[in-house]
N, C-alpha and C positions, 0 to 999 in steps of 0.2 A: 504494500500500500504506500504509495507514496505520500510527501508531504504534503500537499494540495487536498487530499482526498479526504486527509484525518482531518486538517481545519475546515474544511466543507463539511465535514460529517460534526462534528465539535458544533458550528455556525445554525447545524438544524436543530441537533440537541439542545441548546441555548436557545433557540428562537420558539421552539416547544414548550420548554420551560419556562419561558416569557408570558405566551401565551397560557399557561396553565395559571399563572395568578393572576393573567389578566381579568380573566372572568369572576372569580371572586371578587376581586379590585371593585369593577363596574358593579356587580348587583348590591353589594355592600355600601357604595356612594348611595346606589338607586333608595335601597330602604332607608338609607339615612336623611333622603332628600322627602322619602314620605313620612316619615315619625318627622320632620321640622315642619311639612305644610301640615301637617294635621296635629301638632301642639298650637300652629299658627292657628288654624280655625277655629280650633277650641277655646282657645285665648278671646280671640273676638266673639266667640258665640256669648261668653260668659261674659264678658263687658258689657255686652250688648244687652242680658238678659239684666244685669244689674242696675243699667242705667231706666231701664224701662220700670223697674222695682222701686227705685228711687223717686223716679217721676210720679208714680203713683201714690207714695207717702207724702209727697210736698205736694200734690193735691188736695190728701185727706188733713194735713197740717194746717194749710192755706183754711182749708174752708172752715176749721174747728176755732183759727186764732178769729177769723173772721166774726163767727157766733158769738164767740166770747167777747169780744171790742163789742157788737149790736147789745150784749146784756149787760155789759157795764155803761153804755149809752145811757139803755133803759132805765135804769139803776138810779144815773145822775140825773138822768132827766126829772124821774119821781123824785129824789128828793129835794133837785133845786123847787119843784113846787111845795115843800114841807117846809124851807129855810126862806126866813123873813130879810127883808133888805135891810133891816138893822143889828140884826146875828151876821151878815157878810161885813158889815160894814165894821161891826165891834168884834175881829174876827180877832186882833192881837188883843183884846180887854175881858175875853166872853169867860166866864168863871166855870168854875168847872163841873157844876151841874148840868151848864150851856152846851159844854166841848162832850159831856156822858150820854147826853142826851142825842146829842146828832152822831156820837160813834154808835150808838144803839139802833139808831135809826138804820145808819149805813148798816151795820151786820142785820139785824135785821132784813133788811129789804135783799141783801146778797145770800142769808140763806132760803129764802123764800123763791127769788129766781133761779138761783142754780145750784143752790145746796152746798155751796162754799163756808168753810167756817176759819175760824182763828187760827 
């Protein structure tokens, strides 16, 4: 066998061998590149699923703080009709049967609307 023949024959066995890990090489990228798009999707699914969960609490927040601002309206409204213009006006003089009186009013009237106490 001549010199030529052995490095020819060497050159296929090498290029055999080349090729045998090539194929592992490639499928091994292949799975790797689908476990990264499909953590990718999952990642957005789940953001996506969060943000929609979110949006729905600060709906139900929105309209509860809402409720509550209309019942303390309510609240203030009755009791501005209960307080005289001269208990506003003697508001730093008013003694303190004056000041028991209109806190009793206010609790009063807040547990009567929304069952809020001290």
């Amino acid at each position: 066998m001549k010199v030529w023949q052995r490095k020819r024959r060497r050159d296929v066995g090498e290029k055999a061998y080349a090729r045998l890990y090539l194929l592992p090489t490639i499928l091994a990228g292949a799975a790797a590149a689908l476990l990264i798009y499909e953590l990718r999707s999952s990642y957005r699914q789940e953001i996506s699923s969060v943000k929609m969960r979110n949006s729905g609490f600060a709906v139900v927040v929105a309209s509860r703080l809402a409720g509550a601002l209309r019942e303390i309206d309510f609240i203030l409204r009755d009791v501005h009709d209960h307080v005289t213009d001269e208990q506003l006006a003697a508001r730093g003089d008013a003694t303190s049967a004056e000041t028991a009186a209109l806190n009793e009013l206010l609790s009063r009237k807040s547990k009567r609307t929304h069952g809020w106490t001290d």
